[in-house]
C-alpha positions in Angstrom: 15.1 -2.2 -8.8 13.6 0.0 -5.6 16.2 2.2 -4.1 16.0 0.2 -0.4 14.7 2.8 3.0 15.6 0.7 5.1 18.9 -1.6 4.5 19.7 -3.9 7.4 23.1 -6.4 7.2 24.9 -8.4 9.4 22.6 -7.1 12.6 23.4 -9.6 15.9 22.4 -8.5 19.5 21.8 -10.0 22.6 21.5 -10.0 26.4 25.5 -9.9 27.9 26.5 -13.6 26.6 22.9 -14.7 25.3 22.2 -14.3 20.9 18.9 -12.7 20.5 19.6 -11.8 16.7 22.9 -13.3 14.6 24.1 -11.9 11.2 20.2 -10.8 10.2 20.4 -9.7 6.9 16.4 -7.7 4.8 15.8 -4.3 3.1 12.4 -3.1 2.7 11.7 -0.5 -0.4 9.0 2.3 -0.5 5.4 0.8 -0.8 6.7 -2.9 0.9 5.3 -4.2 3.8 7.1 -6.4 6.3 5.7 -8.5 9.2 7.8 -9.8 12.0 6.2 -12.4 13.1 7.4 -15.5 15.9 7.0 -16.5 19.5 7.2 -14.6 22.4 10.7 -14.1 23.7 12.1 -14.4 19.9 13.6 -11.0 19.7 11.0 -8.8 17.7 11.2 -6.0 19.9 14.8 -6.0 20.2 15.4 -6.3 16.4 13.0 -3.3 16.1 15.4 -1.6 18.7 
């Protein structure tokens, strides 16, 4: 198993009472790639806050 670079768990944010992200959970391992992908206004930005 890849030793993990980047470990993300339980990650929720938002906007004072509005959920952008809730309990996000991914790791990404040397030579992964990872696309964040969705709608505008979904929270990509802020998750790669």
């Amino acid at each position: 198993m890849k030793k993990a670079l980047l470990n993300v768990e339980d990650l929720s944010c938002g906007y004072g009472k509005e959920l952008i992200l809730h309990d996000m959970d991914f790791k990404v391992s040397r030579g992964e790639l990872m696309c964040i992908i969705g709608p505008n206004g979904c929270g990509k930005s802020t998750l790669l806050r």
